[in-house]
N, C-alpha and C positions, 0 to 999 in steps of 0.2 A: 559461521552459523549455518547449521543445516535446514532446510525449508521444511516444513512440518508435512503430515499427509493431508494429502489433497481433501477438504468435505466434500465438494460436487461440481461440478460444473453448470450453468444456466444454460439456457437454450438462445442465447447467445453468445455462448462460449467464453464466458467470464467465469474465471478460476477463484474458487473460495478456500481461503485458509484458515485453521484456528490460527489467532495470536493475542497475546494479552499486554495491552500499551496501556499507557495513559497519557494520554497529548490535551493540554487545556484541561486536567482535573476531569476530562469525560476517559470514561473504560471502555475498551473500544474490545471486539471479541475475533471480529471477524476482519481479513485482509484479501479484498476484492480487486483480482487484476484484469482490468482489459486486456483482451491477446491484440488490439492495435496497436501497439508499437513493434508488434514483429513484423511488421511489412516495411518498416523504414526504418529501424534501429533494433541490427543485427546483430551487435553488442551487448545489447539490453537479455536478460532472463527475470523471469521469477525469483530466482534465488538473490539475483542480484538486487531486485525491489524489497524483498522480503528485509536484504541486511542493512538497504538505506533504509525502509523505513522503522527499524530497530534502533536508530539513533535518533527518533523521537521518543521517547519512551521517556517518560517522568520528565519533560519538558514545558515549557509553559510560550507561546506566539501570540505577540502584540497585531491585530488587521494592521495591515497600511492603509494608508487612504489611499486610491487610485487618481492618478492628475487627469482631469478632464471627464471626471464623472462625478 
């Protein structure tokens, strides 16, 4: 899957993408990336978040309960 054109970046330097999901029945438009993982996971790109998160797409997630909260 190729990463779409960039819409803009914030002023701190989080990357906005068009994409069009639906995770939980909500339509989600936009794909917000923090550039902090490129200080420690050198492996990691955009492209590469963009295609994990494309296998949410028309999915549905049960919360877990967290143990000790």
């Amino acid at each position: 899957m190729k990463l779409p054109k960039l819409i803009t970046t914030t002023k701190e330097g989080r990357r906005i993408y068009p994409i069009k999901l639906v995770v939980n029945n909500r339509q989600l438009d936009q794909l917000i990336i923090d550039p902090h993982y490129e200080e420690k996971h050198l492996y990691m790109s955009d492209e590469k978040i963009y295609e994990m998160v494309q296998v949410l797409n028309n999915r549905k997630f049960i919360p877990q309960d967290r143990k000790g909260s």
